[in-house]
C-alpha positions as CSV (number, residue, x, y, z in Angstrom):
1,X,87.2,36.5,63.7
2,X,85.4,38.5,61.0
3,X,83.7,35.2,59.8
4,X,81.4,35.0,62.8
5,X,80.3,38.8,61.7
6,X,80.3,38.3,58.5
7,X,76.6,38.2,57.8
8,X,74.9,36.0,60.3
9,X,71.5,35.2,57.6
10,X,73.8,33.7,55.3
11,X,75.3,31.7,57.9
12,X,71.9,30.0,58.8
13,X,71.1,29.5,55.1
14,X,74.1,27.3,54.8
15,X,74.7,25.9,58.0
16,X,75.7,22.4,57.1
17,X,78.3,24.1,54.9
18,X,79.3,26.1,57.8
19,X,79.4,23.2,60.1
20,X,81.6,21.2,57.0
21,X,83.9,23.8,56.9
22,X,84.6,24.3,60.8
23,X,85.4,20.3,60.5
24,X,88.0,21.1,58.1
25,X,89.1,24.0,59.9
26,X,89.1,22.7,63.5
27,X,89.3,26.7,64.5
28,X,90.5,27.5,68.4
């Protein structure tokens, strides 16, 4: 899953965008 690596600051600047899109996604 190269998403989860894929730069962990950004991912906690847009958090509610992150947590948007794994509610589309619905990943395993």
């Amino acid at each position: 899953m190269r998403l989860a690596t894929w730069n962990v600051n950004s991912v906690k600047a847009r958090l509610p965008r992150l947590l948007e899109w794994l509610t589309e996604t619905k990943p395993d």
